[in-house]
N, C-alpha and C positions, 0 to 999 in steps of 0.2 A: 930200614924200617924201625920205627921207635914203637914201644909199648911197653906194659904192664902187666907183671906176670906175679904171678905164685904160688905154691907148688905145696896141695893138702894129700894128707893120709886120711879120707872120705873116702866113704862110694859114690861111684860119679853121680847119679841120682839123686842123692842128697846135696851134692856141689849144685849140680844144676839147678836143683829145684830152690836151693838158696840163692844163687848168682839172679835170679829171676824175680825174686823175692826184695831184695838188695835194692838191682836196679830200678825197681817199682818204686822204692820208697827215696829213691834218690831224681824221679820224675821220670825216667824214661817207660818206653810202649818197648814192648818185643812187636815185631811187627811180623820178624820170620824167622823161623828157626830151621836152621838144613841140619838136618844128618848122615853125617858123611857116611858113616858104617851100611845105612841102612842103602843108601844111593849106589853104592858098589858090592852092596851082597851078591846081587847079580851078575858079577862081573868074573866070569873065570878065570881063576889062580888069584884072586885081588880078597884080600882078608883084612880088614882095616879095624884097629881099637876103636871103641869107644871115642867119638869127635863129633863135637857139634859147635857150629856157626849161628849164633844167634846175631841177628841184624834188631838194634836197638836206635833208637833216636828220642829226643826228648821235644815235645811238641814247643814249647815257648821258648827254646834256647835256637831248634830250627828256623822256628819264623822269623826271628832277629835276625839269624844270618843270611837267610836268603832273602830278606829286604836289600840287607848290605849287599850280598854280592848275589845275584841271580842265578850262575851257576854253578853256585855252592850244593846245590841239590846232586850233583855228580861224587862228591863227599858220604850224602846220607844213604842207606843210616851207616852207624859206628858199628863198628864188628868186633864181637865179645865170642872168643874161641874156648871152650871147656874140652880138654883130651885129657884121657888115658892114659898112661905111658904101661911099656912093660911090666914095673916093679910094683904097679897098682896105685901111685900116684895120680892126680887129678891137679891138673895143670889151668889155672884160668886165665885167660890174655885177654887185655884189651887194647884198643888202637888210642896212642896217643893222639887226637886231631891236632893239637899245638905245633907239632911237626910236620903235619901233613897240607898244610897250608901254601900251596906256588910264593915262589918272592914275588911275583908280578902282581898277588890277590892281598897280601897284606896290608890290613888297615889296622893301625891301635883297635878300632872299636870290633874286628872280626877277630883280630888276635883274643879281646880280651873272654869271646864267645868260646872261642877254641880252648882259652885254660878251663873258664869253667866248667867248661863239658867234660874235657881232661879230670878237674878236680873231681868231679860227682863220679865219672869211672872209677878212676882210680881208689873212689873211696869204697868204690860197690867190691872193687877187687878186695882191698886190707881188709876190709869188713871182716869177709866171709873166713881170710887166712885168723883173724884175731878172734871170732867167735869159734873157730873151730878150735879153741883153746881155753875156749872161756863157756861152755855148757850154758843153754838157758837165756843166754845174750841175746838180744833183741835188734833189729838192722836199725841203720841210725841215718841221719840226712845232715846235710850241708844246704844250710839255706839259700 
């Protein structure tokens, strides 16, 4: 499994509601957000940090690819993980799609779908680690 991580001294609320913020302005929709903690409160003996799954997809980069390949929709959306950890760290992951691609589905032109999708992740990711360093910082986009 390939992805995208990085690892702030935030409160997760503030991670989140920035990684949200981010990927907006890098085009993606949150489409769904699961929360793990709250899905297994009800679960006896099961106590789970702070983890949430947001399901992201970016509307003009999907339509590309599922022209190209039709059931690339088993792909969508991209899953962007914010946890907790222990020590009070706030962990962001995103799915590298460049990787995640069948050798049997590889086209140049769906490869080239999958970086860019990659690159705007990935950027939502550094973003958030480099503003949370730089106070005041504004989220930024890759055209």
């Amino acid at each position: 499994m390939t992805f995208y991580s990085r690892k702030l001294k935030m409160p997760f609320e503030e991670v989140l509601n920035k990684v949200i913020q981010n990927l907006t302005q890098q085009g993606f929709t949150v489409i769904h957000m699961l929360d793990l903690r709250d899905i297994f409160q009800n679960r006896p003996g099961v106590e789970l940090r702070n983890y949430k799954i947001l399901g992201v997809y970016n509307p003009g980069l999907a339509y590309r690819a599922i022209t190209l390949a039709p059931h690339i929709g088993i792909m969508l959306p991209c899953n962007v993980v914010i946890q907790e950890s222990e020590n009070g760290e706030v962990d962001i992951s995103a799915i590298n799609p460049l990787e995640t691609i069948a050798p049997d589905q590889q086209t140049p032109a769906l490869e080239d779908i999958a970086q860019e999708t990659g690159i705007r992740l990935r950027a939502s990711v550094d973003f958030i680690a480099r503003a949370s360093r730089q106070p005041g910082l504004a989220g930024s986009t890759i055209p």
